[in-house]
RODO-2510 file (C-alpha; in nm, 4 decimals, decimal comma):
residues 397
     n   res          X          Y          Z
     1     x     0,0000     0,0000     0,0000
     2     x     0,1323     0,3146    -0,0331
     3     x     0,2956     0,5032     0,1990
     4     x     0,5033     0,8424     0,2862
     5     x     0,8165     0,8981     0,3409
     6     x     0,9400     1,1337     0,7166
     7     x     0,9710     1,4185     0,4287
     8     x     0,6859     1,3890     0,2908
     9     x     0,4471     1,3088     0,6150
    10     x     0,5414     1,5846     0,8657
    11     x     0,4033     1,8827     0,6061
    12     x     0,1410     1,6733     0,5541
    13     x     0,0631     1,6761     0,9128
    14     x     0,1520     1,9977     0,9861
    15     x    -0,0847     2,1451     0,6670
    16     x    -0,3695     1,9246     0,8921
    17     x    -0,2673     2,1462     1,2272
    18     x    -0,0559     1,8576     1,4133
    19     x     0,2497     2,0579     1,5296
    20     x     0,5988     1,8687     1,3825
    21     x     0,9686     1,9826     1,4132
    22     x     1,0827     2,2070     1,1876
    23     x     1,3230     1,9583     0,9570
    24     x     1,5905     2,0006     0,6526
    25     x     1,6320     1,7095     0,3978
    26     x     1,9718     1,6598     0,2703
    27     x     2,1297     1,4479    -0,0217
    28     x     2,4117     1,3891    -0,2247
    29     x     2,2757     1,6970    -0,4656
    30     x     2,1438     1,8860    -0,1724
    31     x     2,4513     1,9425     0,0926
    32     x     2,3717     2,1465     0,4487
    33     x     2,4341     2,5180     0,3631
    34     x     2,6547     2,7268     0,6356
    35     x     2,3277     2,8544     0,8011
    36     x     2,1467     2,5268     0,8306
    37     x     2,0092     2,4075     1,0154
    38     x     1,8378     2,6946     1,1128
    39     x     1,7222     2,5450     1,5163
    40     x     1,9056     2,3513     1,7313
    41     x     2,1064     2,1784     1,8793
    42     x     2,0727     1,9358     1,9321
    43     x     1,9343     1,7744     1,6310
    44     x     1,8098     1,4351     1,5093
    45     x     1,8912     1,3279     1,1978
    46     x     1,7388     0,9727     1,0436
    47     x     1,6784     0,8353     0,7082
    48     x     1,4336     0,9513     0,4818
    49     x     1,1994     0,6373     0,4402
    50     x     0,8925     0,4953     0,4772
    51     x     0,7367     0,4050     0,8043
    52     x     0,8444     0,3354     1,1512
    53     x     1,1119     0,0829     1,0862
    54     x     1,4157     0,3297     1,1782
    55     x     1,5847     0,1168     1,4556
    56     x     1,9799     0,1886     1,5092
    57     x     1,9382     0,4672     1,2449
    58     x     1,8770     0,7654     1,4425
    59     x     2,1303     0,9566     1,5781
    60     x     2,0995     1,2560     1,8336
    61     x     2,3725     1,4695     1,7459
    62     x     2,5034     1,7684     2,0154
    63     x     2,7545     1,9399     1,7924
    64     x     2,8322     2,0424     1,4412
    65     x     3,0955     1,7771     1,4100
    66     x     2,8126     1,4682     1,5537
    67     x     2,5598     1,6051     1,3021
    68     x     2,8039     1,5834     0,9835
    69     x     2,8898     1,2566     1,0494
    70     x     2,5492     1,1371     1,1192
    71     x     2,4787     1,2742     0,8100
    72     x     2,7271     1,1085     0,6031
    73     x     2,6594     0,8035     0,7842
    74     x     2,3176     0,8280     0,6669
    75     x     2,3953     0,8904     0,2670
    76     x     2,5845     0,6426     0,2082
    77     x     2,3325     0,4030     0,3024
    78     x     2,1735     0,5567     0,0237
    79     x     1,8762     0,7347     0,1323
    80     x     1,8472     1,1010     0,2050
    81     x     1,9041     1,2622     0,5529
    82     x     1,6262     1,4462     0,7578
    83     x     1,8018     1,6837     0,9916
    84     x     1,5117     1,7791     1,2396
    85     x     1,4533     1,9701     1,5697
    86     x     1,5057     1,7670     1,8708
    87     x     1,2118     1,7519     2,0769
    88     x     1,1950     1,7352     2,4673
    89     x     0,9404     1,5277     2,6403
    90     x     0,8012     1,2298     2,7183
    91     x     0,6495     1,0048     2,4550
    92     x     0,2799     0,9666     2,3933
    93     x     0,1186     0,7181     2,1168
    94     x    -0,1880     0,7492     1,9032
    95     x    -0,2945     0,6011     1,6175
    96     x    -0,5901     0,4761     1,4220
    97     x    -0,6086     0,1525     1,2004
    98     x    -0,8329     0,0432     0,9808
    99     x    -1,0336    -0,2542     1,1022
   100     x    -1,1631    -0,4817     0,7848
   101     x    -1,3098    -0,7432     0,9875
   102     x    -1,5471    -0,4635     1,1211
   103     x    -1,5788    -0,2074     0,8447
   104     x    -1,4739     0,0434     1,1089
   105     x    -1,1364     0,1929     1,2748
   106     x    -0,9440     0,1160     1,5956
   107     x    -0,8462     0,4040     1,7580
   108     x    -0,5502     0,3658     2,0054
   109     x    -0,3424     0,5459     2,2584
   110     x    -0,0432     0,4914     2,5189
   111     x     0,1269     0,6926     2,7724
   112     x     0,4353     0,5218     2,6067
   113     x     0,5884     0,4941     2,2857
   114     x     0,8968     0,4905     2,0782
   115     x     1,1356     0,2068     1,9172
   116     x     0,9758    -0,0613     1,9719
   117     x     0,6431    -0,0499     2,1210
   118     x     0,3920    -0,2605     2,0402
   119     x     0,0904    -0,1064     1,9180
   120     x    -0,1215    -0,4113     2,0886
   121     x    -0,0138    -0,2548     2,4223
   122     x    -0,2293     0,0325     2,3838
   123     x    -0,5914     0,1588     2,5001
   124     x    -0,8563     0,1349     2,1988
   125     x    -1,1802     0,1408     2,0975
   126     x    -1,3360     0,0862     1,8051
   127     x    -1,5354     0,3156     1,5753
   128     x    -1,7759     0,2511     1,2768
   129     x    -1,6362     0,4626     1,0071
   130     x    -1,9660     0,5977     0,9143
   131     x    -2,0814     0,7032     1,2509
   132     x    -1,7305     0,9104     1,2823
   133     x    -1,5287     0,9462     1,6373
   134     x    -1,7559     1,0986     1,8937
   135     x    -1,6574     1,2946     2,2126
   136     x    -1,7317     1,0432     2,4764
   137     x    -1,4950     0,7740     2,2756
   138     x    -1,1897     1,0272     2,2781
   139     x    -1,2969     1,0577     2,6359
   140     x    -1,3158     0,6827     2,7253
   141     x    -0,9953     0,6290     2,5410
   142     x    -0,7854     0,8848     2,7156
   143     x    -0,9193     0,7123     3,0466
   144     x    -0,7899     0,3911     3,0045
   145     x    -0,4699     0,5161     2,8571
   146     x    -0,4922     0,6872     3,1883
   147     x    -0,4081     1,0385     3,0723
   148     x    -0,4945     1,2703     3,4062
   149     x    -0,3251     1,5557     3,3053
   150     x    -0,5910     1,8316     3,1701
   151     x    -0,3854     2,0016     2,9367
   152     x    -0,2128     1,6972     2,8153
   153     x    -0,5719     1,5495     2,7285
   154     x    -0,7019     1,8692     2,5672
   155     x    -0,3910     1,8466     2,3595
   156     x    -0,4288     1,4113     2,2513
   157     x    -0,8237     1,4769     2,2070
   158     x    -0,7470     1,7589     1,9703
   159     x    -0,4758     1,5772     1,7911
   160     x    -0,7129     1,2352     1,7430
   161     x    -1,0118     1,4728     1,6087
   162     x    -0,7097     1,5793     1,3294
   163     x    -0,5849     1,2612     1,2536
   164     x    -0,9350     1,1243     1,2203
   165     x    -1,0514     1,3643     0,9892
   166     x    -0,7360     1,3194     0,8101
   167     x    -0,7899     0,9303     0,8151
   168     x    -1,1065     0,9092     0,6351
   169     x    -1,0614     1,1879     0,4285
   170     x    -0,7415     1,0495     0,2497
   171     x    -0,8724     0,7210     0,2897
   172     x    -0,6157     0,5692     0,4600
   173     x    -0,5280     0,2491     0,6277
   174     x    -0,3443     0,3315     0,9289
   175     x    -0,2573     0,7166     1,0494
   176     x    -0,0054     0,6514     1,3280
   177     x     0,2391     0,9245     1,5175
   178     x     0,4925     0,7078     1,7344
   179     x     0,6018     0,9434     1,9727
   180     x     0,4528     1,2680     2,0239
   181     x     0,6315     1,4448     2,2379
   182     x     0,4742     1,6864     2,5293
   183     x     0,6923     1,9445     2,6522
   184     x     0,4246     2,0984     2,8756
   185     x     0,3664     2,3155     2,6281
   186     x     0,3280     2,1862     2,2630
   187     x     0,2492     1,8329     2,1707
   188     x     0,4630     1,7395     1,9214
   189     x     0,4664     1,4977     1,6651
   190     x     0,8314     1,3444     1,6218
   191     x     0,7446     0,9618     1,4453
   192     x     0,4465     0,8790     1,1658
   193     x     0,3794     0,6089     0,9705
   194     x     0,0792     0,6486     0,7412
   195     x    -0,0820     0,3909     0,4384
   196     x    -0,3540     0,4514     0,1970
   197     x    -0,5625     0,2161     0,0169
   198     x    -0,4129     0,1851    -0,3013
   199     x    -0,7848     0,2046    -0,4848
   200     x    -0,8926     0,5177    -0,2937
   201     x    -1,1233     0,7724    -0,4960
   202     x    -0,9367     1,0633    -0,7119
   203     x    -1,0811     1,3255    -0,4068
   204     x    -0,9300     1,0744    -0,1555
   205     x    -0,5341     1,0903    -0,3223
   206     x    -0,5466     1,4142    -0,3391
   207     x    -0,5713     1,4592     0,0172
   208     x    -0,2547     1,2904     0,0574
   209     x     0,0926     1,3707     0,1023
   210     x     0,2494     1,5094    -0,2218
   211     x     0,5046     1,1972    -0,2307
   212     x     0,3820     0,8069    -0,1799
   213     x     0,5884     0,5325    -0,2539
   214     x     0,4864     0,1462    -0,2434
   215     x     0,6545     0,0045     0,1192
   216     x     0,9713    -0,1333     0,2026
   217     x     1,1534     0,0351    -0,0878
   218     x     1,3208     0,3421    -0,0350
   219     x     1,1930     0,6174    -0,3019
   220     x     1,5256     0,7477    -0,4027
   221     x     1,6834     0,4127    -0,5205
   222     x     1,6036     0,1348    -0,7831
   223     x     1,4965    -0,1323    -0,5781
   224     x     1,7176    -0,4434    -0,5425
   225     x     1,6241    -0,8177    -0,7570
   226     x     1,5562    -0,9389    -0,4064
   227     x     1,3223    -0,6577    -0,2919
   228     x     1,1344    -0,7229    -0,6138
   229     x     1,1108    -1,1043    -0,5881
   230     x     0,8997    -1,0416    -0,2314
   231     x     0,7193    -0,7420    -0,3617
   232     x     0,5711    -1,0101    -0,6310
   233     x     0,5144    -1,2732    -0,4043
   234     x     0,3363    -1,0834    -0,2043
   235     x     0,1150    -0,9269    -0,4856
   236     x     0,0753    -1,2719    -0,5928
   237     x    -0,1518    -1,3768    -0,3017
   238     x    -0,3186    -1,0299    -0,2452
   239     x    -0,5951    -1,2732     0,0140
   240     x    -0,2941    -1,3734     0,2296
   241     x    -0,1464    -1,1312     0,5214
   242     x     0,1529    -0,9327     0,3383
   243     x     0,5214    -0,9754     0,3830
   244     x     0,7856    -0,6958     0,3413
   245     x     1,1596    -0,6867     0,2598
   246     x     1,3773    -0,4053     0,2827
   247     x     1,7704    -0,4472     0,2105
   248     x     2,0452    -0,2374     0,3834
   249     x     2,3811    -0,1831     0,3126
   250     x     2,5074    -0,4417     0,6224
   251     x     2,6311    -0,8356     0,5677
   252     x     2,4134    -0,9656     0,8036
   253     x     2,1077    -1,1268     0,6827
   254     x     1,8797    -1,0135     0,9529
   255     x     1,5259    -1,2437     1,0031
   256     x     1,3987    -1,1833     1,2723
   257     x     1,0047    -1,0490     1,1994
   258     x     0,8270    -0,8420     1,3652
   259     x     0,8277    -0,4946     1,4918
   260     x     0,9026    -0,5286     1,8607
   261     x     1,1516    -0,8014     1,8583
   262     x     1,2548    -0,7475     1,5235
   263     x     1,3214    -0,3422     1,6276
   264     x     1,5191    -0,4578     1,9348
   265     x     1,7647    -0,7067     1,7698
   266     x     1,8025    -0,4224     1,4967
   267     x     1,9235    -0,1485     1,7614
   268     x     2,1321    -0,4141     1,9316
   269     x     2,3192    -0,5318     1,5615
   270     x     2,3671    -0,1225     1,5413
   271     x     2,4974    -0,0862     1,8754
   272     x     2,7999    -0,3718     1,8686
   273     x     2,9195    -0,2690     1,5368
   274     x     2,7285    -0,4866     1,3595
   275     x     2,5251    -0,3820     1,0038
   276     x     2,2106    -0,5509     0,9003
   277     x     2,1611    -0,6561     0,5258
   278     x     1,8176    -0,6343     0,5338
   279     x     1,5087    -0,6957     0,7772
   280     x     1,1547    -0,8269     0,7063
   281     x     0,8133    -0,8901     0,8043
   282     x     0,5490    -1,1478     0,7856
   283     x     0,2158    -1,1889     0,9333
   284     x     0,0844    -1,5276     1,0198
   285     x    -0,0824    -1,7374     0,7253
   286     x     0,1354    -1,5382     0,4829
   287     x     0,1689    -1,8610     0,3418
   288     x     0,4685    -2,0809     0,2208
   289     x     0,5539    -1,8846    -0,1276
   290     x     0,5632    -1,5550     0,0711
   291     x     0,8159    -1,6930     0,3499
   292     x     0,9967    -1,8630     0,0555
   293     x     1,0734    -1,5074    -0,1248
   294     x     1,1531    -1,3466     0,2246
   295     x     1,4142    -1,5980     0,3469
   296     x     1,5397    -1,6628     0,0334
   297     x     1,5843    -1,2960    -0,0690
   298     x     1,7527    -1,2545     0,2793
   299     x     2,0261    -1,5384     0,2642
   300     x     2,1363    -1,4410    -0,1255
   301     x     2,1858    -1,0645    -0,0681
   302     x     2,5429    -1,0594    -0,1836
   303     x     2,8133    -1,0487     0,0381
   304     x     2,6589    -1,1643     0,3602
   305     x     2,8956    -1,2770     0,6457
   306     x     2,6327    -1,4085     0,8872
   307     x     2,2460    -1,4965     0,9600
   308     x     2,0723    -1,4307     1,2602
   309     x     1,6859    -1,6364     1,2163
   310     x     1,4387    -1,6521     1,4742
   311     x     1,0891    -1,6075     1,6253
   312     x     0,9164    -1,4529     1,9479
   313     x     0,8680    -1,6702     2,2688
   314     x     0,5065    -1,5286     2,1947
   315     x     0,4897    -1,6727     1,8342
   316     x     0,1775    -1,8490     1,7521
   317     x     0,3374    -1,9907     1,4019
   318     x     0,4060    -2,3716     1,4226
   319     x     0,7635    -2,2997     1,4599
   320     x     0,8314    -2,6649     1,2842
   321     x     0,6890    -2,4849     0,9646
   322     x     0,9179    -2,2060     1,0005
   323     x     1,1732    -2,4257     1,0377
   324     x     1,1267    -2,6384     0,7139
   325     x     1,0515    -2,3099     0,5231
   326     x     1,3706    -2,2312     0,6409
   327     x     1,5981    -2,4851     0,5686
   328     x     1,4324    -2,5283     0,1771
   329     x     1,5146    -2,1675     0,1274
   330     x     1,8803    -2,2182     0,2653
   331     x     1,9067    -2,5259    -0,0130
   332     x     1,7756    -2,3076    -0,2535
   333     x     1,9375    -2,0148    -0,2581
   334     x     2,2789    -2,2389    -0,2252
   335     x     2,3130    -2,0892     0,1498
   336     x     2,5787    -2,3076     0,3288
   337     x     2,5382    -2,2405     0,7412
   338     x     2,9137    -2,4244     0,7842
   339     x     3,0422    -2,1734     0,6112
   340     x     2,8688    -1,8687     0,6897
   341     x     2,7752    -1,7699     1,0624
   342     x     2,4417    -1,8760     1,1292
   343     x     2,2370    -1,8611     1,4496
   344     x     1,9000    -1,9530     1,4866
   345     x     1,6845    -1,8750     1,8520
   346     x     1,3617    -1,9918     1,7681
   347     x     1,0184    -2,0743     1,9825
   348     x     0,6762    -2,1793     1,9541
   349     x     0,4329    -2,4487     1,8932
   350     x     0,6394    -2,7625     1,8685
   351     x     0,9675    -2,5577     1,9124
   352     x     1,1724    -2,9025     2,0507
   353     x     1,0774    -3,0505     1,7406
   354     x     1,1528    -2,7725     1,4998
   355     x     1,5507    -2,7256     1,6649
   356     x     1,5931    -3,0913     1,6177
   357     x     1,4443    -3,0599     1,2594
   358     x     1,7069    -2,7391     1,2084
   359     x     2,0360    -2,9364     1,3545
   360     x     1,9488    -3,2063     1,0951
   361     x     1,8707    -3,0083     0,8016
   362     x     2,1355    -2,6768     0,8754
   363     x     2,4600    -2,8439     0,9147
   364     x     2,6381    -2,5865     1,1144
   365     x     2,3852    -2,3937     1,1996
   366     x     2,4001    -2,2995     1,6008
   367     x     2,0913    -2,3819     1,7378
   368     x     1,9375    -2,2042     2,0573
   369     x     1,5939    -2,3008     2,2774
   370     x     1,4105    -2,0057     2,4602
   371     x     1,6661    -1,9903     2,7574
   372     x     1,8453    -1,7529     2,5447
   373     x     1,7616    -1,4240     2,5302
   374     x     1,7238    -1,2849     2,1499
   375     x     2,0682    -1,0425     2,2846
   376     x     2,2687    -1,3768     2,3592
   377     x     2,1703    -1,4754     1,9934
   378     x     2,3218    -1,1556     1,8728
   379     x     2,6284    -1,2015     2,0918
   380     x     2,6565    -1,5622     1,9558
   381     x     2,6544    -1,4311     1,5856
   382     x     2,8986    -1,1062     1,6608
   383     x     3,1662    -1,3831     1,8239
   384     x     3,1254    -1,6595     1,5770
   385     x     3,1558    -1,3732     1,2684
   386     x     3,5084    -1,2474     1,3982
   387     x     3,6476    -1,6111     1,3787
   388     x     3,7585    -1,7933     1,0568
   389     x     3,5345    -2,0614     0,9013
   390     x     3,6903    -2,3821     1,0036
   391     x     3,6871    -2,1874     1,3842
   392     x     3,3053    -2,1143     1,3325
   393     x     3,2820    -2,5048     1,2238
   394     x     3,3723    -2,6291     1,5726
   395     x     3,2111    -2,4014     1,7497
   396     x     2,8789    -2,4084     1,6050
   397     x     2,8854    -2,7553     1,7659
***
């Protein structure tokens, strides 16, 4: 579906009346003038790209000399840079979803927010889309998201009439602003992630930001063979939950799905040194030609050094499915765990089964059970990639 990129969604939101940073967008044609940025510091600066997935990529920078290399840092991963205003506060959540099974919306809030959060974690209610949001369900939201400050709920209930209006106007499929930030004062919006329906009416689209690109592929590069194997899969089955693939420029194939654990293992890869090749998402009953693009397109990006698979403690998948997807995608796309680094933490339904399934079929492969944490995975896979192969051989068993 599409969506916007940080550039393109914060004057979208701030035309509605949600207050954003002020921001600069910089690129290899477009390079920081001596006056800019014009606020701060401190600053934030992050990649330009769809959604929320922006774990390990933002960097606070304090000084001139932080921000140019955060900059830089961002480039060459070959998306633009938004420089923006740094925002004090806590973090606040809202968002609203569109609910098929219904034909209505679920409208959500949290006193938390940020990398990470799980949108399941938060107060909602659910509205019929053609009876609009009414007073008294802002009202019974904001009380079980137990907002008790008066000027703090003035300020959510005025931002969810906004981004409702906005939502059904533009037709969308989920308006989301992960965090706002309250400073007292203003009540900012610092993270969004929108999606439209790709078939709304001509009035709808042109409600919309000016720029929409289709998700997980950045808008200001060709997208990769891989990327466009999964994109097709997925269109493929349009009556199966959707799967998404996103390369980076790391040599870790990263698949691990998911947005909470999948954001956390992200920011801990980023914060030992270590750069992702890609990350991914699948909902449950994506079905087996969708998982086949996704781990196959993940274990033949070129140049990979190491593979880090896995699901949730939480996972409701029969993990012995995930495990023979898996290992046929490893066969086909001539991925050889002896050789290459590969640790696998998964749980679930029949998890026993599936490691035993895994040691059989992924010579090499190290295989954890649910006494390790998803950070002793990574620490496995950081270790085992700074020896040599034959090293990795004997210690994988």
């Amino acid at each position: 579906m599409p969506q916007a990129t940080e550039s393109a969604a914060m004057p979208w939101l701030r035309r509605l009346g949600v207050t954003t940073p002020e921001l600069v967008v910089v690129t290899d044609g477009r390079i920081l003038a001596p006056h800019e940025p014009a606020f701060g510091p401190p600053w934030v600066v992050k990649p330009d790209i769809v959604g929320g997935g922006k774990a390990g990529l933002v960097h606070i920078c304090r000084s001139s000399d932080e921000l140019s290399a955060a900059v830089a840092a961002t480039l060459r991963r070959g998306t633009p840079a938004v420089v923006e205003e740094y925002v004090e506060g806590g973090d606040w959540y809202l968002s609203i979803a569109l609910d098929e099974i219904s034909y209505g919306a679920v409208v959500r809030a949290s006193v938390t927010g940020g990398v990470g959060f799980d949108a399941r974690q938060a107060a909602a209610v659910k509205v019929r889309l053609s009876e609009g949001l009414h007073d008294h369900e802002v009202v019974s939201l904001l009380d079980q998201a137990d907002v008790k400050d008066r000027q703090l709920r003035g300020a959510l209930a005025h931002a969810l009439q906004i981004l409702w209006t906005a939502f059904c106007a533009a037709e969308a499929v989920l308006v989301e602003v992960n965090p706002f930030r309250w400073d007292e004062q203003r009540l900012v919006a610092v993270g969004v992630a929108v999606e439209f329906d790709p078939h709304g009416r001509a009035a709808a689209r042109g409600f919309r930001p000016d720029v929409l690109v289709e998700p997980g592929i950045a808008p200001h590069r060709a997208p990769s063979p891989r990327e466009i194997a999964v994109r097709e899969a997925d269109a493929a089955e349009p009556h199966r939950p959707g799967v998404a693939f996103f390369e980076l420029d790391g040599d870790v194939a990263y698949l691990i799905s998911g947005e909470g654990a999948g954001l956390v293992g992200l920011d801990y890869l980023y914060d030992n040194g270590v750069l992702p090749a890609c990350c991914l998402d699948a909902s449950p009953g994506a079905g087996s030609a969708k998982v086949q693009a996704l781990f196959r397109s993940a274990l033949s990006v070129p140049g990979i050094r190491g593979a880090l698979f896995g699901a949730a403690v939480l996972n409701l998948v029969d993990a012995r499915e995930l495990a023979q997807e898996f290992i046929e995608a490893a066969e086909a796309a001539g991925f050889d765990a002896g050789h290459v680094p590969t640790v696998v933490r998964l749980a679930g339904p029949f998890e026993a089964e599936a490691r035993e399934m895994l040691k059989a079929g992924l010579p090499g492969a190290l295989v954890l059970d649910r006494a390790a944490s998803l950070e002793d995975a990574c620490d496995l896979l950081i270790s085992a990639m700074g020896r040599a192969p034959q090293a990795w051989e004997g210690f994988a068993r």
